[in-house]
Biotite code that builds the C-alpha atoms (Angstrom):
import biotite.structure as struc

atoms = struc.array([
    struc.Atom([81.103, -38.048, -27.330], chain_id="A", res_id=1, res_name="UNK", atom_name="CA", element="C"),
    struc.Atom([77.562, -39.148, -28.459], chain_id="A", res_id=2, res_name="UNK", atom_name="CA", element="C"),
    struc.Atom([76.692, -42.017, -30.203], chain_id="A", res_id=3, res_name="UNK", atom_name="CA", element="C"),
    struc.Atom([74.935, -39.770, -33.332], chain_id="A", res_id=4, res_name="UNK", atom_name="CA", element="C"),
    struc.Atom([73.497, -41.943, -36.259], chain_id="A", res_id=5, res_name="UNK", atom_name="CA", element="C"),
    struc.Atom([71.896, -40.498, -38.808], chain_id="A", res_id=6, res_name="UNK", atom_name="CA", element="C"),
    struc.Atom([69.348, -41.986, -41.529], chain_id="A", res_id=7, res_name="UNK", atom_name="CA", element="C"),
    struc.Atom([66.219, -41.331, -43.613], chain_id="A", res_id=8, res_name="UNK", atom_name="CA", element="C"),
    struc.Atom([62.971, -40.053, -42.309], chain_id="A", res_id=9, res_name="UNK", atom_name="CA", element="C"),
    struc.Atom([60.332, -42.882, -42.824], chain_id="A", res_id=10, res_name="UNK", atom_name="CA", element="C"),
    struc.Atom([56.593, -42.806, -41.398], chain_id="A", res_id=11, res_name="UNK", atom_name="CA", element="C"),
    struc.Atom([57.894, -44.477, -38.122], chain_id="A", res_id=12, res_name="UNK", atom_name="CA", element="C"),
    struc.Atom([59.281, -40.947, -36.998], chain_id="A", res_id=13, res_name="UNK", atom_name="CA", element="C"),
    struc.Atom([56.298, -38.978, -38.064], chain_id="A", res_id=14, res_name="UNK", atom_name="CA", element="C"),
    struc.Atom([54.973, -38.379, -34.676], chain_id="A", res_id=15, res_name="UNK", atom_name="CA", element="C"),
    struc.Atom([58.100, -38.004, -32.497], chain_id="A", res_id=16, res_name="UNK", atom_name="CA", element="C"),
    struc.Atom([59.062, -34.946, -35.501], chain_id="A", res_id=17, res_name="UNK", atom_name="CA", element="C"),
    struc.Atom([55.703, -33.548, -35.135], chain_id="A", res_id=18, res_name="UNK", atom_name="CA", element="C"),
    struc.Atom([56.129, -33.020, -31.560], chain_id="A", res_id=19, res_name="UNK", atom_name="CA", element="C"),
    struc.Atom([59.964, -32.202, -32.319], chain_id="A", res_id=20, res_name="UNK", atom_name="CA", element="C"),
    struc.Atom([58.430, -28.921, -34.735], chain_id="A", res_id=21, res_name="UNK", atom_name="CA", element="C"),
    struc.Atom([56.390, -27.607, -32.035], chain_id="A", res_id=22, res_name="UNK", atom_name="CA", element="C"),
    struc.Atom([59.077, -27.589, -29.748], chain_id="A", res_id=23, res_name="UNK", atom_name="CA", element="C"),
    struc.Atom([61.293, -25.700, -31.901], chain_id="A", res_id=24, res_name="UNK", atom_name="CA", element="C"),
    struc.Atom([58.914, -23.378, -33.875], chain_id="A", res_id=25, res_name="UNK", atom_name="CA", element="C"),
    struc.Atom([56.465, -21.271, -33.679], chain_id="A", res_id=26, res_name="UNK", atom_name="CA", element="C"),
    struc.Atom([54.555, -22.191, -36.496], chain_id="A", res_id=27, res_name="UNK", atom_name="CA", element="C"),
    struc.Atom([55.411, -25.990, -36.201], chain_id="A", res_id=28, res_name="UNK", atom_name="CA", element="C"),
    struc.Atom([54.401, -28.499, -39.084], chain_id="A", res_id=29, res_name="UNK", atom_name="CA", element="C"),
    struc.Atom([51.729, -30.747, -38.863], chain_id="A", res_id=30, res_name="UNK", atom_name="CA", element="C"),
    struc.Atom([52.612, -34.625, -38.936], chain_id="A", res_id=31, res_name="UNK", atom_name="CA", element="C"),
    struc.Atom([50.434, -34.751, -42.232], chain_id="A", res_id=32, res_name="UNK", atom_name="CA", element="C"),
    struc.Atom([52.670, -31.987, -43.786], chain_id="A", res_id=33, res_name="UNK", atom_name="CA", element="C"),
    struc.Atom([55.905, -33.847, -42.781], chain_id="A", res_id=34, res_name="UNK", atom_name="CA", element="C"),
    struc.Atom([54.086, -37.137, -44.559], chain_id="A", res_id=35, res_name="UNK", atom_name="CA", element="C"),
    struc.Atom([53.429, -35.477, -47.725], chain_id="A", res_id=36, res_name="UNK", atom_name="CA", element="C"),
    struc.Atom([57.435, -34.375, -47.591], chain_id="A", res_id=37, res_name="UNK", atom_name="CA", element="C"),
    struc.Atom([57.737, -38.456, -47.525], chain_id="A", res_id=38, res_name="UNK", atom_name="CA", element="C"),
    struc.Atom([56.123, -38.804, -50.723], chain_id="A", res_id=39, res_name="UNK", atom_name="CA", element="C"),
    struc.Atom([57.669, -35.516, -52.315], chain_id="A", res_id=40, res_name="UNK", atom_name="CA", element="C"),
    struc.Atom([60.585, -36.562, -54.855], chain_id="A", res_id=41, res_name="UNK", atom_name="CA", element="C"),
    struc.Atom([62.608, -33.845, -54.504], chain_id="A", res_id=42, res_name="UNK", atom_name="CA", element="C"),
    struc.Atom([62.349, -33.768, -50.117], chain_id="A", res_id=43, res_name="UNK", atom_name="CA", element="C"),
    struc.Atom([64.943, -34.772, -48.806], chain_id="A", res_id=44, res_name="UNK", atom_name="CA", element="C"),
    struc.Atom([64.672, -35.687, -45.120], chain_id="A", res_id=45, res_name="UNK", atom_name="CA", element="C"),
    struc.Atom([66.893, -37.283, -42.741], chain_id="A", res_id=46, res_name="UNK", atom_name="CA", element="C"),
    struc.Atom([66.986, -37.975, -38.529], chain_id="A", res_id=47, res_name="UNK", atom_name="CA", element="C"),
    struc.Atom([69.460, -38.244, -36.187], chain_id="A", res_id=48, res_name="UNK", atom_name="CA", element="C"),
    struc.Atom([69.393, -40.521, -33.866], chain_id="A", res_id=49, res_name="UNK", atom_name="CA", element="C"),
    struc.Atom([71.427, -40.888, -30.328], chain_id="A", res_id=50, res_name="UNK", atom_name="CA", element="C"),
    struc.Atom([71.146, -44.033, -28.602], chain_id="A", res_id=51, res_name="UNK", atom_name="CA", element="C"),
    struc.Atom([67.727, -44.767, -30.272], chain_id="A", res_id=52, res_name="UNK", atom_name="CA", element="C"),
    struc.Atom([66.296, -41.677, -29.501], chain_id="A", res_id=53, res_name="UNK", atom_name="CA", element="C"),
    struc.Atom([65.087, -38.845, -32.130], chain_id="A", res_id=54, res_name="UNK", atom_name="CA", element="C"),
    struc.Atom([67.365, -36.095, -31.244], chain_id="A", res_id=55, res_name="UNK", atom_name="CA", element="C"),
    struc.Atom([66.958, -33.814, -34.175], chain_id="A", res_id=56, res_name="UNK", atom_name="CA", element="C"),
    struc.Atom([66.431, -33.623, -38.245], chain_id="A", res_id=57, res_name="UNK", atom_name="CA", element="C"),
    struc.Atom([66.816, -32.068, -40.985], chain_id="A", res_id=58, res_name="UNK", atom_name="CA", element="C"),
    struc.Atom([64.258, -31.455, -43.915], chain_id="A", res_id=59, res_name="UNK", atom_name="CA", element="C"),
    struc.Atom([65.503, -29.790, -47.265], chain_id="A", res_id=60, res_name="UNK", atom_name="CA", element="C"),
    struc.Atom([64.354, -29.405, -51.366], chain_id="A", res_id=61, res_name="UNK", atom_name="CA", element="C"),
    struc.Atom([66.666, -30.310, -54.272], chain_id="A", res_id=62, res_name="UNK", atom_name="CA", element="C"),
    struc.Atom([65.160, -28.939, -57.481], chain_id="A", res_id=63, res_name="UNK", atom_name="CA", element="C"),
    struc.Atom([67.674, -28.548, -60.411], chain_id="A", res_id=64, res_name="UNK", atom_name="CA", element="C"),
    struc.Atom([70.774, -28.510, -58.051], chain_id="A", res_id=65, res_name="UNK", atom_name="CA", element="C"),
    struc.Atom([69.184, -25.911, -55.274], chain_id="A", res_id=66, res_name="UNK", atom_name="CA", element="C"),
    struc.Atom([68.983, -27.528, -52.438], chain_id="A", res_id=67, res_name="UNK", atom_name="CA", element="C"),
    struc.Atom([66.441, -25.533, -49.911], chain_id="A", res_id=68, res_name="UNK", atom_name="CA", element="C"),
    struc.Atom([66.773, -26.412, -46.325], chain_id="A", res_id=69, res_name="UNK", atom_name="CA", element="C"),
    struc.Atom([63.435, -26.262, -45.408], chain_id="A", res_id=70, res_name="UNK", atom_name="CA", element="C"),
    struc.Atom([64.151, -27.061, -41.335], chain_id="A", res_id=71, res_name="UNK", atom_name="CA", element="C"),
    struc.Atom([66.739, -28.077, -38.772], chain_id="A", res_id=72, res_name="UNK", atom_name="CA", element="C"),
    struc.Atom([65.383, -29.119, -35.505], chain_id="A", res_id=73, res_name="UNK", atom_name="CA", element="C"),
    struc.Atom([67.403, -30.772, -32.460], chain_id="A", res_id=74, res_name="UNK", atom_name="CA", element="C"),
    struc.Atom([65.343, -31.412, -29.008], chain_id="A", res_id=75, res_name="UNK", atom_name="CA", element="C"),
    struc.Atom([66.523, -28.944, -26.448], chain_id="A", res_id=76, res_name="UNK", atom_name="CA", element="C"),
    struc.Atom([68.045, -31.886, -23.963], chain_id="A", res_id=77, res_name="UNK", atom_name="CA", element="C"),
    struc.Atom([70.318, -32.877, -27.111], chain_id="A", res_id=78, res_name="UNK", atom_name="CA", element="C"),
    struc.Atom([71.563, -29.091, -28.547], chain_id="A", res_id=79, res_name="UNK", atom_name="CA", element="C"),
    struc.Atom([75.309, -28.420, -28.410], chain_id="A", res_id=80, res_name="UNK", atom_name="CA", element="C"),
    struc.Atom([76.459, -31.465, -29.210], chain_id="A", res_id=81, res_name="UNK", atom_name="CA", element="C"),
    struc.Atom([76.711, -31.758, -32.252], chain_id="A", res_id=82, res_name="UNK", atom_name="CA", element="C"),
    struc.Atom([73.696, -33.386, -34.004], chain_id="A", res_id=83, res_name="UNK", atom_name="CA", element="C"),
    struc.Atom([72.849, -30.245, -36.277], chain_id="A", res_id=84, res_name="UNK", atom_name="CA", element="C"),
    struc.Atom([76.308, -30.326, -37.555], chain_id="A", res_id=85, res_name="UNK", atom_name="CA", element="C"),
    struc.Atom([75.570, -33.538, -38.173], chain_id="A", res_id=86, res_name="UNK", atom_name="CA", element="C"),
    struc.Atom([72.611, -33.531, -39.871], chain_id="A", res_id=87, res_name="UNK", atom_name="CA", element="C"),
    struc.Atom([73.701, -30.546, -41.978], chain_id="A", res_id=88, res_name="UNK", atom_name="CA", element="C"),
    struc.Atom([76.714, -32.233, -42.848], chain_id="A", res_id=89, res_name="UNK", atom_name="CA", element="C"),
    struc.Atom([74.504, -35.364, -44.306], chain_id="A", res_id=90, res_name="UNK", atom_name="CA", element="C"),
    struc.Atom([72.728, -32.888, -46.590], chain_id="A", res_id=91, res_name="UNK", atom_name="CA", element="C"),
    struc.Atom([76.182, -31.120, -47.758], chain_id="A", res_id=92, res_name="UNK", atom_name="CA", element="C"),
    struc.Atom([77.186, -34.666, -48.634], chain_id="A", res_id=93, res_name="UNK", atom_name="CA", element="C"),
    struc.Atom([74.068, -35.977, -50.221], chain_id="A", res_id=94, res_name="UNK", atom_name="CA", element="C"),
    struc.Atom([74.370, -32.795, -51.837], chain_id="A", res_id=95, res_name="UNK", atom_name="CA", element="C"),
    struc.Atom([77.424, -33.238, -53.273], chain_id="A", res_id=96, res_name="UNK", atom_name="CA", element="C"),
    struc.Atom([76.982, -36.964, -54.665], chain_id="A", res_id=97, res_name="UNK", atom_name="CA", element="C"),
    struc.Atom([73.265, -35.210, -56.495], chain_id="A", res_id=98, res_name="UNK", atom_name="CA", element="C"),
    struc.Atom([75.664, -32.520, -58.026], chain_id="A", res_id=99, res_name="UNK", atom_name="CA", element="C"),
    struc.Atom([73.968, -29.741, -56.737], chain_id="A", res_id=100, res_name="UNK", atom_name="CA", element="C"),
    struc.Atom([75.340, -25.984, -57.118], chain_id="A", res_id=101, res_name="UNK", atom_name="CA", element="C"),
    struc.Atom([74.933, -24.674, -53.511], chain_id="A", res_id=102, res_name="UNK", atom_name="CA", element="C"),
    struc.Atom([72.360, -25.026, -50.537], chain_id="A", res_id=103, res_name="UNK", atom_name="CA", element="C"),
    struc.Atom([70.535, -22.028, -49.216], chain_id="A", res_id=104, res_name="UNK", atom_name="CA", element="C"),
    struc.Atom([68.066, -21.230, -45.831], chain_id="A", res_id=105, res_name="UNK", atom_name="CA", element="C"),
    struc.Atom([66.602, -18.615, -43.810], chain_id="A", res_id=106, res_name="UNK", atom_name="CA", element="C"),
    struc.Atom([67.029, -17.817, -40.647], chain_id="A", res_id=107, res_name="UNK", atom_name="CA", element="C"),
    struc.Atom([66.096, -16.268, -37.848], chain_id="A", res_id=108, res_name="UNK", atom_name="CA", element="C"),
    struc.Atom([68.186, -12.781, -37.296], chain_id="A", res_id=109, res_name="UNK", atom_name="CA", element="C"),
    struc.Atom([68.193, -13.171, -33.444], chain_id="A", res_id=110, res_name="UNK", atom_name="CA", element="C"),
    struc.Atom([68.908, -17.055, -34.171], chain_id="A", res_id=111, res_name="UNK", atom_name="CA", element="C"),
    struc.Atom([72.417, -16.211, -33.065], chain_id="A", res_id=112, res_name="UNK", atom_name="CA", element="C"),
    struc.Atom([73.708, -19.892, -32.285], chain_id="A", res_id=113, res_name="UNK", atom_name="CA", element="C"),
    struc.Atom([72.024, -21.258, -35.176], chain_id="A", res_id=114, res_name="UNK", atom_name="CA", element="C"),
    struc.Atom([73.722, -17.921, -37.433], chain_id="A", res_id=115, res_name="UNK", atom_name="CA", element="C"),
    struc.Atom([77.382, -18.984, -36.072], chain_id="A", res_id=116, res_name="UNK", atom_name="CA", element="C"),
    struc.Atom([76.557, -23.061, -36.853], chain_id="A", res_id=117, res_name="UNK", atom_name="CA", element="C"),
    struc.Atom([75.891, -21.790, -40.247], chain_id="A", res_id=118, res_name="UNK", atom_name="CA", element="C"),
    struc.Atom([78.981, -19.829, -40.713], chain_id="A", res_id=119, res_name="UNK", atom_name="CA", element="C"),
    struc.Atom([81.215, -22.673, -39.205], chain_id="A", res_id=120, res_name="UNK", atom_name="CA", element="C"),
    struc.Atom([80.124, -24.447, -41.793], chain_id="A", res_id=121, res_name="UNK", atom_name="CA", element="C"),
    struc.Atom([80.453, -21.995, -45.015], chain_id="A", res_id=122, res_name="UNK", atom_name="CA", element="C"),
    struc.Atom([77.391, -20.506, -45.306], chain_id="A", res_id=123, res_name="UNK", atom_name="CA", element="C"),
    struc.Atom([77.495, -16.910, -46.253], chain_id="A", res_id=124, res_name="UNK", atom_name="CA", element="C"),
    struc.Atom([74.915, -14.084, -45.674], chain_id="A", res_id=125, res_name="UNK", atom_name="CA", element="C"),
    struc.Atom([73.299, -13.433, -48.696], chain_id="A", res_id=126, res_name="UNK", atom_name="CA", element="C"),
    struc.Atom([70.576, -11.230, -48.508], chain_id="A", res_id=127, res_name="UNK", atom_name="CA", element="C"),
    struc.Atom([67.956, -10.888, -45.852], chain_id="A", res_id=128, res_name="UNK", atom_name="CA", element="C"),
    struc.Atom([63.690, -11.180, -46.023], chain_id="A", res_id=129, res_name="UNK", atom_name="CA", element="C"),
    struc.Atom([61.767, -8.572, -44.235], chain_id="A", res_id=130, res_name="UNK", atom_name="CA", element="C"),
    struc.Atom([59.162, -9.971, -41.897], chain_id="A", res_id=131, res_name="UNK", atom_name="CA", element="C"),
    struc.Atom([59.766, -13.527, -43.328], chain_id="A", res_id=132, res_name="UNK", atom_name="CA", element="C"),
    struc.Atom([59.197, -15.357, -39.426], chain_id="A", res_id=133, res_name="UNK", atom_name="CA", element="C"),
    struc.Atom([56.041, -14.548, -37.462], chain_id="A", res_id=134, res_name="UNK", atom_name="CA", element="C"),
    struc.Atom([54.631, -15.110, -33.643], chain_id="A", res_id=135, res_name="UNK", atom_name="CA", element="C"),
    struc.Atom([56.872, -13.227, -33.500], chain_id="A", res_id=136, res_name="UNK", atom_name="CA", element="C"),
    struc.Atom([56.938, -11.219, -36.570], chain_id="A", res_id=137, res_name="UNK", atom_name="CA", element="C"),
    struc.Atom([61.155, -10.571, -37.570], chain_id="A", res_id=138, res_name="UNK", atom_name="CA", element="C"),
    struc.Atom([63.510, -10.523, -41.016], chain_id="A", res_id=139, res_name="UNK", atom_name="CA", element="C"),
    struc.Atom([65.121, -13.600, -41.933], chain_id="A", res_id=140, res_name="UNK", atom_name="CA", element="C"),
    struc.Atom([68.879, -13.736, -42.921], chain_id="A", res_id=141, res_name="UNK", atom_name="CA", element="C"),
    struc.Atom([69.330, -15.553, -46.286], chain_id="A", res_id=142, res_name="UNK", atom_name="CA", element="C"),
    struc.Atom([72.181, -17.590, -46.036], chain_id="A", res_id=143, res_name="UNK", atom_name="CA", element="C"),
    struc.Atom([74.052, -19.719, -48.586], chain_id="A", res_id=144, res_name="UNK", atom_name="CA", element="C"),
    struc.Atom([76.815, -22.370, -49.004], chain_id="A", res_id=145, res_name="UNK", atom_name="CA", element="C"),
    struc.Atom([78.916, -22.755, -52.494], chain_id="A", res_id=146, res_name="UNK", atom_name="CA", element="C"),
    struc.Atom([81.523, -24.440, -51.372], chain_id="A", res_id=147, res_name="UNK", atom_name="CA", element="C"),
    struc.Atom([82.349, -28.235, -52.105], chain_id="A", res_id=148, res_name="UNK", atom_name="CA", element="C"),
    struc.Atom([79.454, -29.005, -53.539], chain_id="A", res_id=149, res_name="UNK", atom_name="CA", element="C"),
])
């Protein structure tokens, strides 16, 4: 079992997430856009780190008790071990202690792995968004957890 710690995005991890985002997505974030998340006051960011190592992280909004996960990203050498549980499981929690009503993202629909994370955890399918991703163009699912939050 891996070594997983996991603790606040600060600037020092700017870079290493940049190239993390255009890994992972198609439409990655800049490093500028993840440094104005720094400085937003309801972001709330967090990495995870294995054996010193960036492995993944997690970027979500808390406004009035929503929480919007904005992005969950693990490196393709660390996936399927864990770490997005991880991270997700940080937000539930931080979630929890901010009193916040429930936690909500999209998804991919052909996202399959990241679809059954999500429903291992309690999210439920709420709703879906038609041509929400593109390059390539496809629906989102809408997915939400109310559980104990």
């Amino acid at each position: 079992m891996m070594n997983i710690i996991i603790e606040k995005m600060g600037e020092n991890y700017l870079s290493q997430i940049a190239e993390l985002e255009k890994t992972c997505f198609s439409t990655p974030w800049s490093e500028n856009a993840l440094r104005e998340e720094l400085a937003n006051q309801f972001s709330r960011f967090f990495v995870a780190l294995c054996d010193g190592q960036i492995a993944g992280y997690i970027g979500a909004h808390n406004v009035v008790g929503e929480v919007y996960i904005t992005n969950v990203a693990v490196f393709p050498q660390f996936r399927r071990q864990g770490i997005a549980e991880a991270l997700i499981k940080k937000l539930m929690d931080l979630s929890q202690t901010e009193n916040a009503e429930f936690i909500t993202l999209e998804v991919r629909k052909s996202n399959i792995g990241a679809i059954n994370l999500y429903t291992k955890m309690g999210f439920k399918e709420v709703g879906s968004r038609k041509n929400f991703y593109e390059n390539p163009r496809e629906d989102a699912l809408l997915m939400t957890y109310r559980g104990e939050i």
